[in-house]
N, C-alpha and C positions, 0 to 999 in steps of 0.2 A: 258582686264583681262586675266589672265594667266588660266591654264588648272588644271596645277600637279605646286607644290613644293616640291622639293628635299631640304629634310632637311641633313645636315650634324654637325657632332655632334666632334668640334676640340678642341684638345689639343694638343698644340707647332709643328702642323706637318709641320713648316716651306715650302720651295719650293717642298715638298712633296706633295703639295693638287695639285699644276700644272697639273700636268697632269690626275688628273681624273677630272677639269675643262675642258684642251682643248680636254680630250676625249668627252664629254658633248657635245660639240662644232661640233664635228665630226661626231656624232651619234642621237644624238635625235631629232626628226622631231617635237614630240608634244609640245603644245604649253607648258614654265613650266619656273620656277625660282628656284634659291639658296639662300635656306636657312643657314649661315653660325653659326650656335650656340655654342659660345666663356665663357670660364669662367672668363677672365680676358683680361686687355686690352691689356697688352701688350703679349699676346701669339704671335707667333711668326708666326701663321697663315695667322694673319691679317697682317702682313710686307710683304709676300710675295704677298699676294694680293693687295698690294694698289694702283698699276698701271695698274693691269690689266685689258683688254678691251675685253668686251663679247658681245656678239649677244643677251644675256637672261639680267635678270634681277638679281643680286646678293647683296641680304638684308644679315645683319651682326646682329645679335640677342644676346645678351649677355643673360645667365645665369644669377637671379638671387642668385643663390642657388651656388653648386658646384657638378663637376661630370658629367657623360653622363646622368643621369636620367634628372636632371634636364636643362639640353640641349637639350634634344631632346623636353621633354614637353613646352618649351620655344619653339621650332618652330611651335609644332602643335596650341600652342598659338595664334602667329604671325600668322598662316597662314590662310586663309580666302579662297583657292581654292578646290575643286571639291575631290581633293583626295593628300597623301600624301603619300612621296617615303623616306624611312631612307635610307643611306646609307653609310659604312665608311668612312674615308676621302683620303685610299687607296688605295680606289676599280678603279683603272683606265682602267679594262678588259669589267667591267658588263653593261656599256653602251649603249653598241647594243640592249640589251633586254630591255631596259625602257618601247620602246614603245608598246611592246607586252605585259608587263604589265598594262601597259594604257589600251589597248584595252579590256584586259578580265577586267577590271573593267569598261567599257563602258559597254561590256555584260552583267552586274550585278553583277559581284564578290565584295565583302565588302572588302576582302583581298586577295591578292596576293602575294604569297608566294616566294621564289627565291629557286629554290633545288637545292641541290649540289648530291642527289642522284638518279635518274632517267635518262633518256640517254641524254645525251649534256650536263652533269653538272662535274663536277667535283670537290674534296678538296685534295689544294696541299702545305706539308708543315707543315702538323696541326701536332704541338707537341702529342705525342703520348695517353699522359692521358687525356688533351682533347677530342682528336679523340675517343677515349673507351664510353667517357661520350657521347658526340654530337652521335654516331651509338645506342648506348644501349637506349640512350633517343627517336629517332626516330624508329626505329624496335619494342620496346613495345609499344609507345602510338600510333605507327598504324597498326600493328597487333594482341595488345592484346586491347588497347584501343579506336581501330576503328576511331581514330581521323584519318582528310580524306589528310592530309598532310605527306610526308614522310621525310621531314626536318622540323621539328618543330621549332629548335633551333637558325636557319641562322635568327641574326635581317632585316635585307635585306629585306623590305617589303614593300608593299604598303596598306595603311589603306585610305579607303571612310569617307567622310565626314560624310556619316551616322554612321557607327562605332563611329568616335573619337568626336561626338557631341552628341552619344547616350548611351556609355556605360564610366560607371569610372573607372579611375585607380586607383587603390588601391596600386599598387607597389610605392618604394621610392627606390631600390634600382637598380644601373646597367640598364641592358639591359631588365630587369624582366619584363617591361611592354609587352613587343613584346610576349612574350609568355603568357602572361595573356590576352591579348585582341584575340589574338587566339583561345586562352582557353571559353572562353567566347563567342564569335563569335558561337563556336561550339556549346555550349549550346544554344545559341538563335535561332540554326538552319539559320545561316546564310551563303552567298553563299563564300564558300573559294576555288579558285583556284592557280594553279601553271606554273613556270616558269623555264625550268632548266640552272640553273647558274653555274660559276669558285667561286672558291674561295682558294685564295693565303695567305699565310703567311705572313705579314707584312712584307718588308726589312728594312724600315726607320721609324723610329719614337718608341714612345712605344704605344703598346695594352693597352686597360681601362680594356679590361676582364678579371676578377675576378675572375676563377673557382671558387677556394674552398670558397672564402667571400661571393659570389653569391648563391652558390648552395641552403642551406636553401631555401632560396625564392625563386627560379626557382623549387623546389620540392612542393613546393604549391600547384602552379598550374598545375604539373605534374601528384600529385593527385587528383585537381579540373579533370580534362581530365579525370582520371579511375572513379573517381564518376557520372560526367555527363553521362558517357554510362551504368555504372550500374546498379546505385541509381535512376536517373532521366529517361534517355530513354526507359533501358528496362518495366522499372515497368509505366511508359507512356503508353506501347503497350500493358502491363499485362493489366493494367483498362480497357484499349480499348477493349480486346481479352473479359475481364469478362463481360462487357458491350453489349457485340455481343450476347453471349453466354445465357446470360439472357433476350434480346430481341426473341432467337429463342426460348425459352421456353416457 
């Protein structure tokens, strides 16, 4: 039995998946498989992969639904190992750091995060209104909202089995889950570490991401984040503090 499943989440990226497969091939030591989750049969994903011969294990997962939401929920479905890794179908750089994600989720981390802002990380490429939203969203909700992440936004993650067998998702749209089960994480007081990552611009294929169709419900849980430190934590420590306070009386 396998360790990690690497879910990926395809729409038509033809011989574009190539090479973040033979990067896989080059770099990850831990024990792990591919998860390929397709909305349709004849995407063009699956032609490129039909001959291809791996060291790991690569399961083909169809969508019943339509979309990345419902493709990636479809691999955490299927998947039945220790922990799981989303990751685009173009990312053929982020490889090398798999296994250091593994690891801090050996140490107990429920999530592991991928940053593109802390030192060794990088974002190169990012359309510019994007970019405003992706900085504006991390710099407040970790310095005004004390969430203990400074990329919030990068789906690029790894979620433990405990998480994705413990907490629901509520989201249906996009990429929204990744930031919701963060969200949530944080509220349960759960252990979230990081990893700092690249991240490129797409050259081939098209982007599923949605800025402006998305946002709405990526601000959900933007606010679920300022309310769990406001509403929930501090006034947590308030009762604590009154509780004290009334014992030394």
């Amino acid at each position: 039995m396998v360790d990690l499943s690497i879910i990926i989440p395809v729409y038509n990226e033809g011989e574009g998946i190539l090479p973040t497969i033979k990067s896989f091939e080059q770099h990850i030591k831990t024990s792990f498989e591919v998860l390929i989750c397709f909305d349709h049969d004849n995407d063009t994903t699956l032609t490129a992969l039909k001959d291809i011969s791996a060291r790991f294990p690569i399961r083909y997962i169809k969508n019943q639904g339509k979309g990345p939401h419902g493709a990636v929920m479809a691999g955490f479905f299927a998947s039945d190992t220790k922990a799981c890794i989303v990751i685009p179908a173009d990312d053929d750089f982020n490889a090398p750091i798999i296994d250091n994600m593994y690891e801090k989720f050996t140490l107990g981390a429920d999530i592991v995060c991928a940053n593109r802002f802390i030192p060794g990380g990088s974002m190169v490429n990012c359309p510019w209104p994007k970019a405003i939203l992706v900085r504006f969203a991390a710099f407040t909700l970790y310095y005004l909202a004390r969430l203990p992440v400074k990329d919030p936004t990068n789906g690029f993650r790894l979620f433990s089995r405990k998480i994705l067998n413990g907490v629901k998702v509520e989201s249906t749209h996009g990429f929204t889950y990744s930031i919701e089960l963060l969200a949530k994480a944080h509220r349960l007081n759960l252990k979230i570490l990081e990893v700092s990552a690249q991240w490129i611009e797409r050259s081939h294929g098209q982007s599923r991401f949605k800025v402006i169709k998305w946002l709405p419900h990526y601000l959900k849980w933007y606010f679920y984040i300022f309310a769990t430190t406001y509403l929930f934590k501090i006034r947590h420590k308030l009762l604590l503090l009154l509780l004290l306070l009334l014992l030394l009386l």
